[in-house]
C-alpha positions as CSV (number, residue, x, y, z in Angstrom):
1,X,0.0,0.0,0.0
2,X,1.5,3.3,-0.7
3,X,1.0,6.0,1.3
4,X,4.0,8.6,0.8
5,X,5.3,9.8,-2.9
6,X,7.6,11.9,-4.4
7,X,7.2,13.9,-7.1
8,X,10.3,14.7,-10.1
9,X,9.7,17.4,-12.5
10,X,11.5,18.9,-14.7
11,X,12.0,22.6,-13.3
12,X,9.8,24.9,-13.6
13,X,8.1,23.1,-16.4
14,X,4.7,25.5,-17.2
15,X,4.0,22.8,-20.0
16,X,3.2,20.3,-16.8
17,X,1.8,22.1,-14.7
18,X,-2.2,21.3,-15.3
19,X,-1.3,17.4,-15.4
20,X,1.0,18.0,-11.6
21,X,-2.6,19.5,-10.4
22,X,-4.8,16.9,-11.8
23,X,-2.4,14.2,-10.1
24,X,-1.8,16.2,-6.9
25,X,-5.7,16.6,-6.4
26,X,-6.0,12.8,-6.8
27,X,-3.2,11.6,-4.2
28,X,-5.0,14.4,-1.7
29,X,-8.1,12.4,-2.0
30,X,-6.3,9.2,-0.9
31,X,-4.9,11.0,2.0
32,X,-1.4,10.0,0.2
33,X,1.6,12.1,1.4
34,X,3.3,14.2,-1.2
35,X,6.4,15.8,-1.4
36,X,8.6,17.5,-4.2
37,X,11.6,19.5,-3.9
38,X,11.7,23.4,-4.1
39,X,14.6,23.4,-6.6
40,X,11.9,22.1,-9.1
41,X,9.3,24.0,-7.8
42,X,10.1,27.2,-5.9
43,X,8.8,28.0,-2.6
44,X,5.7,29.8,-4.0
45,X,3.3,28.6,-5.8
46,X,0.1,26.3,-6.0
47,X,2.4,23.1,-4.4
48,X,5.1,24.9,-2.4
49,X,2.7,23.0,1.0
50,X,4.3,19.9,-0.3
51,X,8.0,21.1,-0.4
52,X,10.3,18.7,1.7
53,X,13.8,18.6,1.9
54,X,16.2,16.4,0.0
55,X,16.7,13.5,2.8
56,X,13.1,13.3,3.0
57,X,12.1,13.3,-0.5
58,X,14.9,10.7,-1.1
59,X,14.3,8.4,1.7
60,X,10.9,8.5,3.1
61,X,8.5,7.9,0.1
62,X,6.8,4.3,-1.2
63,X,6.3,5.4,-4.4
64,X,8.5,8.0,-7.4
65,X,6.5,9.6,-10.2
66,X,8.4,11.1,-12.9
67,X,6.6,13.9,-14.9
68,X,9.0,14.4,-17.8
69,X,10.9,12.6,-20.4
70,X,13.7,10.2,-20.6
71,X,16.1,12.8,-19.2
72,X,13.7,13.8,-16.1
73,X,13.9,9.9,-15.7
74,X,17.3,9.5,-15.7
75,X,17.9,12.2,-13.5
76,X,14.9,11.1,-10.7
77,X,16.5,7.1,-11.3
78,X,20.1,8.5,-10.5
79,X,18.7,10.3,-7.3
80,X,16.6,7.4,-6.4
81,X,19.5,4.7,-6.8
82,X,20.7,3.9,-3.6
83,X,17.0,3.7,-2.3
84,X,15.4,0.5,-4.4
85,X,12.4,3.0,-4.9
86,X,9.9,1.9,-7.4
87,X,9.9,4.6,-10.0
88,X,6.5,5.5,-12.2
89,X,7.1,7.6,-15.4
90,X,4.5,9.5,-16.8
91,X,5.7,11.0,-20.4
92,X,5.3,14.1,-21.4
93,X,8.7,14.4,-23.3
94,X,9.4,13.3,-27.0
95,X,10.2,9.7,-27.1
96,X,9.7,8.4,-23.6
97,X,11.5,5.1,-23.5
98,X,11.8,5.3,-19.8
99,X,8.4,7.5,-19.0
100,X,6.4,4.0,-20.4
101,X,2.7,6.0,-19.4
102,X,0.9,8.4,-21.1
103,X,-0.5,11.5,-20.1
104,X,-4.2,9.9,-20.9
105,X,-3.7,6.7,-19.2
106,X,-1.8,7.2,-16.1
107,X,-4.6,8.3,-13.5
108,X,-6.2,3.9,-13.8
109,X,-2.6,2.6,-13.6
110,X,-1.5,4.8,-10.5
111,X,-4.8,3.6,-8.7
112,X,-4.1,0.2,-9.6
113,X,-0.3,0.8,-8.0
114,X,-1.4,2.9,-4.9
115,X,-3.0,-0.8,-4.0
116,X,0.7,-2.4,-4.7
117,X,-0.6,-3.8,-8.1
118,X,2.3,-3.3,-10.1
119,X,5.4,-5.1,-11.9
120,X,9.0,-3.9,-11.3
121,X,11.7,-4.3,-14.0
122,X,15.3,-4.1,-12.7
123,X,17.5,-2.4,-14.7
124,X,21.5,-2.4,-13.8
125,X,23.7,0.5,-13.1
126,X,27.5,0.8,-14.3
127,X,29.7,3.1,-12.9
128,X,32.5,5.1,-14.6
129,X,35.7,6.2,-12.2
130,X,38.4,8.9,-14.3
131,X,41.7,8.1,-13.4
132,X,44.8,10.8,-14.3
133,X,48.6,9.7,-13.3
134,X,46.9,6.6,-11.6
135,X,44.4,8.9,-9.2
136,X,41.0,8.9,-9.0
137,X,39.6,12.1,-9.5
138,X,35.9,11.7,-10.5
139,X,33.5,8.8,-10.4
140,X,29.8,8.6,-11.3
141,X,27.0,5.8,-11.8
142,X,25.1,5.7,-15.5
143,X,22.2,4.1,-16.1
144,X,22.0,4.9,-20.6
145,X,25.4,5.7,-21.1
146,X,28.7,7.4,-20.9
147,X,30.5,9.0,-23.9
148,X,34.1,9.9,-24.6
149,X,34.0,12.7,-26.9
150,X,36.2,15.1,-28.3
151,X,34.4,18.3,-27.1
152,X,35.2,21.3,-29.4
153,X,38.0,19.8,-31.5
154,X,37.1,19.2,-35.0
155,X,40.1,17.2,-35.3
156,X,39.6,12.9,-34.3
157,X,40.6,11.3,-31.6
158,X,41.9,8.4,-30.0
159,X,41.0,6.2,-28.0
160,X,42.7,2.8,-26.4
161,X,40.5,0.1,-24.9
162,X,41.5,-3.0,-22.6
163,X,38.5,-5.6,-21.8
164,X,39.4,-7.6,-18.6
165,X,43.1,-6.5,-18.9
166,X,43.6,-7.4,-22.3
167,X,44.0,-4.6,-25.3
168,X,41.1,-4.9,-27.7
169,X,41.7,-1.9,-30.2
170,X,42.4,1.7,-30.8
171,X,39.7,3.9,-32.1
172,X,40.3,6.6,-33.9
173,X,37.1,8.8,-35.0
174,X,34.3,11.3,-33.2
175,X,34.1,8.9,-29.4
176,X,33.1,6.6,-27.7
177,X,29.7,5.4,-26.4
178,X,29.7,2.9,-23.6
179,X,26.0,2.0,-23.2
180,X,23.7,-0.5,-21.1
181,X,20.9,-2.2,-22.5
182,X,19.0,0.4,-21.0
183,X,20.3,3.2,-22.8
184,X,20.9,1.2,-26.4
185,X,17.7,3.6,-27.7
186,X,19.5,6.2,-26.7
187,X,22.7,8.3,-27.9
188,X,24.2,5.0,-29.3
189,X,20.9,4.1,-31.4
190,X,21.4,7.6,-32.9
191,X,25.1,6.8,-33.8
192,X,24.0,3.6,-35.4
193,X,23.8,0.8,-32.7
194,X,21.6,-1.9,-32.2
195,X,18.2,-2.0,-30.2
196,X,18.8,-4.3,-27.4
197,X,15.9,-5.4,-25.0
198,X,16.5,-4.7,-21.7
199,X,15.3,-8.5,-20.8
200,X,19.2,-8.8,-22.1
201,X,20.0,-6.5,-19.5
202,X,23.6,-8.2,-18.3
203,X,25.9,-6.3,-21.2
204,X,27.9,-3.7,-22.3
205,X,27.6,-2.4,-25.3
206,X,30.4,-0.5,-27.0
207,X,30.0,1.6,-29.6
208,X,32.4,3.6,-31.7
209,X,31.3,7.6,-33.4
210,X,32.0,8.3,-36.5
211,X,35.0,5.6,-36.7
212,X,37.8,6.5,-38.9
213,X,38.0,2.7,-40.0
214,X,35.3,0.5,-42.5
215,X,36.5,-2.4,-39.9
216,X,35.5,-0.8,-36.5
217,X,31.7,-2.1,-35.5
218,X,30.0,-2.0,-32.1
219,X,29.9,-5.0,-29.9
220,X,28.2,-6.6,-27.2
221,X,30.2,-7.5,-24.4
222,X,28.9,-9.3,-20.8
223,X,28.8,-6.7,-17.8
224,X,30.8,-9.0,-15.9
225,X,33.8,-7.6,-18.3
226,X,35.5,-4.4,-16.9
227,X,36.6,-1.5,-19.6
228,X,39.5,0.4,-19.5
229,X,39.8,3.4,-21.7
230,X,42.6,5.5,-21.9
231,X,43.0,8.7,-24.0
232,X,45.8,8.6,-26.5
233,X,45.5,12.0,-27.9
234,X,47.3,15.0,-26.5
235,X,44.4,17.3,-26.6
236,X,43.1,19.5,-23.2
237,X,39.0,19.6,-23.9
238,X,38.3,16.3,-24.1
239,X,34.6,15.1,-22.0
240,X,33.3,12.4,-20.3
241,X,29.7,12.8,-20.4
242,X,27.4,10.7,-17.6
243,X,23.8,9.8,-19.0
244,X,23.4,13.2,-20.8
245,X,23.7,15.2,-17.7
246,X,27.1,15.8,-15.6
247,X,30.3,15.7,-17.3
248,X,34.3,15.8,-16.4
249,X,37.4,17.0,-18.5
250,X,40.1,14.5,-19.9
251,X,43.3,15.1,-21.2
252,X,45.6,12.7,-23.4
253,X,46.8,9.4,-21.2
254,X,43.7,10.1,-18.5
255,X,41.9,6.6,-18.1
256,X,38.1,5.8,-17.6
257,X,37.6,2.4,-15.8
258,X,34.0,0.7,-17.0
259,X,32.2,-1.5,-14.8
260,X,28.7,-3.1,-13.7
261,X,27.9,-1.9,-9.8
262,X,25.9,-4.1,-7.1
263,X,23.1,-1.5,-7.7
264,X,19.6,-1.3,-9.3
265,X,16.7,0.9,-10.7
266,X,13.4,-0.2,-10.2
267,X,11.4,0.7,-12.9
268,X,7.3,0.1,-12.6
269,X,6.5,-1.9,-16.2
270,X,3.4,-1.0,-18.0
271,X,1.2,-3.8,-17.6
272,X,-0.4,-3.5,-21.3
273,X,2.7,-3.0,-23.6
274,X,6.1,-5.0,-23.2
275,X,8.8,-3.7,-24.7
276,X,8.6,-4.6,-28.0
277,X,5.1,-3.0,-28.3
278,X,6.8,0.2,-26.7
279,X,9.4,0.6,-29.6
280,X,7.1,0.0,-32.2
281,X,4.9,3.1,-30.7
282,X,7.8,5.2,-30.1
283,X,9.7,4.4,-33.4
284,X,6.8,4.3,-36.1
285,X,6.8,0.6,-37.1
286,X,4.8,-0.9,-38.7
């Protein structure tokens, strides 16, 4: 039974604001707790009453709904990841691969999951640590993806990969996408990757940019392998972008060390579309 929820917008979203109402006015009849954060929200307004602060909007909720898109997702699931919190997407971005509901639908699913009727996917979380002259100096958790790209250079670069302590290749070209299953309809199905279910959730998948080779081709590889990265070009604004949304700089001989973590997002499934049904909305086919 829920009877506390957090609420993740995107910030001061207008475009949302009628469907926050509708769904605030429904979880008030319930006598359900609600709570967002001000940075979303401001401390005026029509739902500044339901402002908490961070610890408690974190830690002391049953239930997450996201109002946003994919990136509103991924930036509610990253909060959220230490907590095993279930998390409820309702769509109101372009795509919506993570966001699963609709705008028109959500109200008889959410009633249906305030009385614990729900499924839970799991999805796994990687983490990427940035290494320079053998110390760490930045470490984050993805959930999609995180790219080594060249930044402002016009000019390729490259990049030299170990799997498991053994050298794979050096790429030469725009980056490099490491992605989840997760986040394979993401930046790395724009750069030509495959579509890979998330029921085949235990892999990485690498993926070159723009590769300066005929020969170089994404792969597949288990998320029991670890990645090691390291930057062989002597350039100073080089990034290592985290799911879309936080970034660090690299220079030439930094190294980015890939792995799975012990940790989970709990994603509430739509009971009336699996994911195959969910691409062919999103996508157009057929």
């Amino acid at each position: 039974m829920i009877t506390s929820v957090s609420i993740n917008i995107r910030p001061y979203d207008e475009s949302t604001l009628l469907l926050i109402k509708d769904l605030v006015d429904m979880l008030v009849k319930r006598n359900i707790r609600i709570m967002f954060r001000e940075k979303d929200i401001g401390n005026s307004g029509p739902f500044s009453a339901y402002i908490a602060d961070d610890g408690d909007f974190v830690y002391n909720s049953d239930l997450v709904i996201v109002v946003g898109g994919d990136g509103t997702f991924l930036r509610t699931a990253r909060l959220f990841v230490d907590t095993g919190k279930p998390i409820f997407g309702i769509n109101k971005g372009r795509l919506g691969f993570l966001t699963e509901f609709n705008p028109g639908e959500y109200e008889k699913f959410l009633l249906r999951i305030i009385d614990g009727d729900y499924t839970i996917a799991e999805r796994l979380v990687f983490e990427a640590v940035h290494f320079r002259n053998d110390v760490k100096i930045y470490e984050s958790c993805f959930i999609n993806d995180a790219v080594l790209s060249k930044g402002a250079f016009s000019r390729a670069i490259g990049v030299e990969l170990e799997i498991d302590g053994k050298y794979l290749n050096s790429y030469t070209g725009d980056g490099l996408i490491i992605s989840t299953a997760t986040g394979s309809t993401a930046y790395s199905l724009s750069a030509g990757g495959p579509i890979i279910s998330p029921s085949a959730g235990s892999i990485f998948l690498l993926n070159p940019v723009c590769p300066h080779s005929l020969s170089t081709r994404p792969m597949v590889l288990p998320s029991s392998s670890v990645l090691r990265a390291r930057v062989i070009s002597d350039f100073k604004n080089l990034s290592l972008t985290i799911d879309g949304q936080e970034s660090t700089q690299l220079e030439g001989n930094d190294e980015v060390l890939f792995r799975v973590t012990d940790k989970t997002i709990r994603l509430i499934t739509h009971p009336d579309k699996n994911f195959y049904a969910i691409i062919k909305e999103k996508l157009n086919w057929g």
